[in-house]
C-alpha positions in Angstrom: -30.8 37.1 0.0 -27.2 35.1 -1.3 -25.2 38.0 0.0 -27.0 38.0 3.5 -26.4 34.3 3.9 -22.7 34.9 2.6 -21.8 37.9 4.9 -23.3 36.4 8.0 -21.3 33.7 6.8 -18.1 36.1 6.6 -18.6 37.4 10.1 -19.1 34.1 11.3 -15.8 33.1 10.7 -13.8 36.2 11.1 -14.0 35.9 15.1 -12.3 32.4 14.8 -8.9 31.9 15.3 -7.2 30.6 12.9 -4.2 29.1 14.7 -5.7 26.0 16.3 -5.8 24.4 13.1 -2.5 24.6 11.5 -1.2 23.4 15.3 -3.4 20.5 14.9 -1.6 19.8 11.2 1.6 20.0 12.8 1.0 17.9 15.6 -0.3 15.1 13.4 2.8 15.8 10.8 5.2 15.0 14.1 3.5 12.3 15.3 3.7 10.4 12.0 7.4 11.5 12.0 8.1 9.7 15.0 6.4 6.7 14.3 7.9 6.4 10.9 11.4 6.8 12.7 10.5 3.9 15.2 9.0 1.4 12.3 11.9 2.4 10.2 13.3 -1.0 8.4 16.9 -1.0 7.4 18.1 0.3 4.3 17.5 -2.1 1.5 19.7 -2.4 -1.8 18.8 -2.5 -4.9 18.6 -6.0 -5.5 17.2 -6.5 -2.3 13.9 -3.9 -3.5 13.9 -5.7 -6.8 13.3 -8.4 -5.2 10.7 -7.4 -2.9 8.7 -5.8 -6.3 9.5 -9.3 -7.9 7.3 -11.1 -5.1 4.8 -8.6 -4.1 3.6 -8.3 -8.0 3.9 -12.5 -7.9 2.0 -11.9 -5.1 -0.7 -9.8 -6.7 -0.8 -11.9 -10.1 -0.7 -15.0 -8.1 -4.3 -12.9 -6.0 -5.6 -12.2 -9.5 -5.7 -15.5 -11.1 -7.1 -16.9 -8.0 -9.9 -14.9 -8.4 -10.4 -15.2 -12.0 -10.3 -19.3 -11.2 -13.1 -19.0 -8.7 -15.5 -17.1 -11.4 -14.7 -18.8 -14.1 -17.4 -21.6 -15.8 -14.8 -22.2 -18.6 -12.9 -25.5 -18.2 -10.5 -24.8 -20.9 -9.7 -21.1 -19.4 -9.7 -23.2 -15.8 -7.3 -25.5 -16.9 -5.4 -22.7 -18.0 -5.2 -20.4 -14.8 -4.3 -23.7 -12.6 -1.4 -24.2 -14.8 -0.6 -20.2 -14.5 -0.8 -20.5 -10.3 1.4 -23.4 -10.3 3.8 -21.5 -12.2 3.6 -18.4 -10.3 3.3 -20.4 -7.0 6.9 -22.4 -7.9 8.1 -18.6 -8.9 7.2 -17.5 -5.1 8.9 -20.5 -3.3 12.1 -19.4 -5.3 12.0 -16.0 -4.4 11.4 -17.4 -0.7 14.5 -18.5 0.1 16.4 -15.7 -1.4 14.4 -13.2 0.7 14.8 -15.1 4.1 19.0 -15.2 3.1 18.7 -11.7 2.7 16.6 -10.8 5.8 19.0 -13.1 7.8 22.1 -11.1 6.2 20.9 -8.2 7.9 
C-alpha cells in the first residue's frame, strides 16, 4: 500500500515544472539586493563599529538589568541592579556624544 501512495506521489510531481520555483528564488534574491543597495549606510571604521557594539551590548545589558529589577523581591539584589543601571546608563550618555560626532563627521 506505501509504494502505491509513494508512486502516485512520484507521477504527481513529475508533470510539474520545476522552473517556476527557482525564478521565484531569484526574484526574491534581486529584490533584497536592491533594497540592501538603497538602505546601504556608509562605510563605518573600525572604531566607529566598536563603538556601535560598545552601545548596543550597553544597550542590551542596560535591557537585562531592567528586567531583572522588575522581578526581583530582593532589596539587597534591588539595590544592587539600580546601582548597575546608573552605571551603565552614565556609560550610554558617554558613548552618546561620541556617536552623534561621528555621525555628524560623515
Amino acid at each position: 500500500m506505501h509504494s502505491r501512495a509513494f508512486a502516485a506521489q512520484r507521477a504527481y510531481n513529475e508533470g510539474m515544472a520545476r522552473g517556476w520555483e527557482s525564478k521565484s528564488v531569484e526574484a526574491q534574491i534581486e529584490s533584497a539586493a536592491s533594497k540592501e543597495t538603497k538602505t546601504r549606510e556608509p562605510e563605518l571604521t573600525p572604531e566607529q563599529m566598536q563603538t556601535l557594539r560598545d552601545k548596543e551590548n550597553l544597550e542590551l545589558s542596560r535591557t537585562r538589568v531592567m528586567r531583572e529589577l522588575a522581578s526581583s523581591t530582593s532589596v539587597r539584589y534591588q539595590d544592587i541592579l539600580r546601582k548597575a543601571l546608573a552605571d551603565l546608563e552614565t556609560k550610554l550618555a558617554q558613548l552618546e556624544p561620541a556617536t552623534r560626532a561621528k555621525a555628524a563627521a560623515l
